[in-house]
C-alpha positions as CSV (number, residue, x, y, z in Angstrom):
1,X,-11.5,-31.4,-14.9
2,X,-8.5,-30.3,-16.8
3,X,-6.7,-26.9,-16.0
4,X,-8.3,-25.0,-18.0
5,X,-11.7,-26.2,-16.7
6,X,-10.0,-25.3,-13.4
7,X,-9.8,-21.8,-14.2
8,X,-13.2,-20.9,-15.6
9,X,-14.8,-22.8,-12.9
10,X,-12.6,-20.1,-10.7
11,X,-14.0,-17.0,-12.9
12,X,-17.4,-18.1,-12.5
13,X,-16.7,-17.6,-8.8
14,X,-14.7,-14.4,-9.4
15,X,-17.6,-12.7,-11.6
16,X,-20.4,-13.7,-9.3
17,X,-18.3,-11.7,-6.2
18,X,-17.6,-9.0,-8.3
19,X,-21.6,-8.8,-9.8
20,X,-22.5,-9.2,-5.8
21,X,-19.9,-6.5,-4.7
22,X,-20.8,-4.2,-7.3
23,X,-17.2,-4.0,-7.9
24,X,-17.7,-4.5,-11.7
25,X,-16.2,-1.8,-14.4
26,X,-18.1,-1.9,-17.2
27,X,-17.0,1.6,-18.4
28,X,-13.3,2.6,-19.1
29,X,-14.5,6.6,-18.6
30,X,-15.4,5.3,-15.4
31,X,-12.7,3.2,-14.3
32,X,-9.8,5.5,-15.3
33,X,-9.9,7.6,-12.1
34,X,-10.4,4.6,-10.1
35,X,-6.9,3.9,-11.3
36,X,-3.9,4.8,-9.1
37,X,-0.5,3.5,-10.7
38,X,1.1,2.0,-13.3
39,X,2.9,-1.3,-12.5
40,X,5.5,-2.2,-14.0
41,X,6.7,-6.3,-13.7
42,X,8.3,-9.5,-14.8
43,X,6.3,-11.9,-16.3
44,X,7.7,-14.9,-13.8
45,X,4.7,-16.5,-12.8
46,X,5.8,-16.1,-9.3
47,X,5.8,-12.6,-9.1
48,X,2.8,-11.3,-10.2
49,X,2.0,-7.8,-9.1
50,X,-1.4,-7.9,-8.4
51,X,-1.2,-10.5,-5.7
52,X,2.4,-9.2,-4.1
53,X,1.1,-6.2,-3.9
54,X,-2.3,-6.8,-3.0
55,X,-3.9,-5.3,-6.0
56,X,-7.7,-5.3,-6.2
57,X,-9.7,-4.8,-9.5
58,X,-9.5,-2.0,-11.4
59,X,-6.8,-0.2,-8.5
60,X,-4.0,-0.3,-11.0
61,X,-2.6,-0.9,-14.6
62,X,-0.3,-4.0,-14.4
63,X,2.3,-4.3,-17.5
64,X,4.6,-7.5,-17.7
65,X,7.0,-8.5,-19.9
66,X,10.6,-10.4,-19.8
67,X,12.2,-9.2,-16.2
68,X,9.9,-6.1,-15.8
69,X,11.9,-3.9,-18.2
70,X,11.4,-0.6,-20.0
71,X,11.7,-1.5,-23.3
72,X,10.9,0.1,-26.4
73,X,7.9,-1.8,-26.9
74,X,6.8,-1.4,-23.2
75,X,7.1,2.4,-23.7
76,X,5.0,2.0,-27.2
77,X,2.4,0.0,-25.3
78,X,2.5,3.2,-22.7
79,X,2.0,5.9,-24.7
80,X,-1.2,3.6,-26.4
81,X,-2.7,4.0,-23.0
82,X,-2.4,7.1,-22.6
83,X,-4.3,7.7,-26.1
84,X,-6.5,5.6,-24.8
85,X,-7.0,7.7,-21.7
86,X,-7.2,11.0,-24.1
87,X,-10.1,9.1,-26.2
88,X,-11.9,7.9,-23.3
89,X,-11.6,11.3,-21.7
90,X,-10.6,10.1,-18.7
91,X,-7.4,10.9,-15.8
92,X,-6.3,7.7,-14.7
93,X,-6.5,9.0,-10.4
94,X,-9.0,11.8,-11.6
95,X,-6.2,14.2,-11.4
96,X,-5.5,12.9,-7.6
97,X,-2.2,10.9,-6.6
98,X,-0.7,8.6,-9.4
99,X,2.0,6.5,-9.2
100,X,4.3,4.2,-12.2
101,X,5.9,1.7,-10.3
102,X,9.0,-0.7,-11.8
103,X,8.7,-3.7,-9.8
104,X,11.7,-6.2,-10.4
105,X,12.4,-9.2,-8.4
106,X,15.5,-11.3,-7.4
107,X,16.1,-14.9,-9.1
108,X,14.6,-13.5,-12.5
109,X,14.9,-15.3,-15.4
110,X,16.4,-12.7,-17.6
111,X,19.9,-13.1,-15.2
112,X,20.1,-16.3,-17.0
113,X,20.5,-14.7,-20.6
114,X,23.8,-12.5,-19.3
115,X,25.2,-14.8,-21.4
116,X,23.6,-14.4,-24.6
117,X,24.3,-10.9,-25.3
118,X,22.7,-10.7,-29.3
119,X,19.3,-12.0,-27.5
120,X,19.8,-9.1,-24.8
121,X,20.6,-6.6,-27.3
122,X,17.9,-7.6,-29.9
123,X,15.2,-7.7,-27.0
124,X,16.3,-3.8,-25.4
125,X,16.9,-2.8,-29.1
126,X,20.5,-1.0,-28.5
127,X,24.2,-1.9,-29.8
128,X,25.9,-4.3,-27.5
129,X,28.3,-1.4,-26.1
130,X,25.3,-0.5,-24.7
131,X,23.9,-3.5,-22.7
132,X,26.1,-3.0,-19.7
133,X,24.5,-0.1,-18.7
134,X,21.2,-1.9,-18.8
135,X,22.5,-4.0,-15.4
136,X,20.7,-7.1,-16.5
137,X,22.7,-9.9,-13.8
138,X,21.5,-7.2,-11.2
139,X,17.9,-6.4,-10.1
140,X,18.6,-3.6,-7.9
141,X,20.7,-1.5,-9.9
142,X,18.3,-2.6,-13.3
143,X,15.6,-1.2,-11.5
144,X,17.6,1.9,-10.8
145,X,18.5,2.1,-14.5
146,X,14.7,1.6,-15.8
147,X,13.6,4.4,-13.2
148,X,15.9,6.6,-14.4
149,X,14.5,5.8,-18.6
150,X,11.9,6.5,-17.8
151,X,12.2,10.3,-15.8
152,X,14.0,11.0,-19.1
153,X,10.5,11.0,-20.8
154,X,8.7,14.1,-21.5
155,X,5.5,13.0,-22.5
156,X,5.2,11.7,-19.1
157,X,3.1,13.9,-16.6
158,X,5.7,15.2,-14.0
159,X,3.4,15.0,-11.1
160,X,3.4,11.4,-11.1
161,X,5.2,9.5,-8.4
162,X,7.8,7.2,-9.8
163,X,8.9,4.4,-7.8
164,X,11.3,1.5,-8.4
165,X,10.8,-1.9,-6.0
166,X,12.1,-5.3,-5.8
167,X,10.7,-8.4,-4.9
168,X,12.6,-11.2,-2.9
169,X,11.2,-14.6,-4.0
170,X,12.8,-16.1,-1.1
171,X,11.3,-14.0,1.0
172,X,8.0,-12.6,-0.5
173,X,9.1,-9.1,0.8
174,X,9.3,-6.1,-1.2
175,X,12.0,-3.5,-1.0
176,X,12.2,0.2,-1.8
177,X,15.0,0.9,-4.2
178,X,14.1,4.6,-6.0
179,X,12.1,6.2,-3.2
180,X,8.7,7.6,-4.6
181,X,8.9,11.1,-6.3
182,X,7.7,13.1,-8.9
183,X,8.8,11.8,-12.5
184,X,9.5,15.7,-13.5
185,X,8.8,19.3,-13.0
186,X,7.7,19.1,-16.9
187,X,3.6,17.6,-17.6
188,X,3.5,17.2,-21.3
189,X,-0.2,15.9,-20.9
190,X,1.4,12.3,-21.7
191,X,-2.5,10.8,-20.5
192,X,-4.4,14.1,-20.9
């Protein structure tokens, strides 16, 4: 059985606990208030957010990309879903709690590229003057800097809860770094 094999054998399984759960979400106007964050994360096959976290179907939006960054492109890819959210006429929470979570980890890849600054540069989209301030040799302080992008957004509702973590791949621990509070006093109706 090759890999691949491997894994379809493992979504039979999956589908037939789902099915016997009746955890299944065939309907996005139905799944959107299930929803309760945003997350955020690197796309380092060891830190995927949905098992760190403990994740279970349907409980959360998880985003990845290169070292868990806001980029433009990530921030494109948000504002799709929250079209998506006005065409499906759905409130991811139902209007309850919400949260958008940046989870970064130590060890990430991107710390490797601090080298390569016209790769950096082309990837945030910004002159290089500009690529110090994105912190990129330092999780803690990046995920500082892409908390801090991102409360500078007006589309997004202010009653969400924005959060920053880390995760220690030595350890397998998470650690707060930007507490948990509202994004804004402003809600623009960014997924309204």
């Amino acid at each position: 059985m090759n890999n691949l094999d491997s894994m379809l054998e493992r979504n039979k399984d999956f589908a037939a606990q789902q099915s016997a759960a009746g955890t299944l979400m065939p309907s996005l106007p139905q799944a959107l208030p299930n929803v309760k964050a945003i997350i955020i994360g690197c796309a380092d096959m060891r830190v995927d957010p949905s098992h760190v976290l403990g994740i279970k179907p349907g409980e959360a939006v998880v985003m990845r990309n290169i070292g868990g960054r806001i980029t433009p492109g990530l921030l494109e890819q948000l504002g799709l879903l929250g079209r998506i959210g006005q065409v499906a006429g759905a409130i991811p929470g139902g209007g309850g709690e919400f949260h958008l979570i940046v989870l970064q980890h130590t060890d990430c890849g991107m710390t490797r590229l601090a080298n390569d600054p016209a790769l950096l540069t082309r990837y945030f989209q910004i002159q290089d003057e500009g690529l110090k301030t994105k912190a990129v040799s330092d999780p803690r302080a990046a995920v500082a800097v892409d908390v801090a992008s991102l409360r500078a957004i007006p589309a997004l509702p202010g009653e969400w809860l924005i959060s920053g973590l880390v995760y220690d791949v030595a350890t397998g621990l998470v650690t707060i770094v930007v507490p948990p509070a509202p994004i804004s006093a402003s809600d623009t109706g960014f997924s309204r």
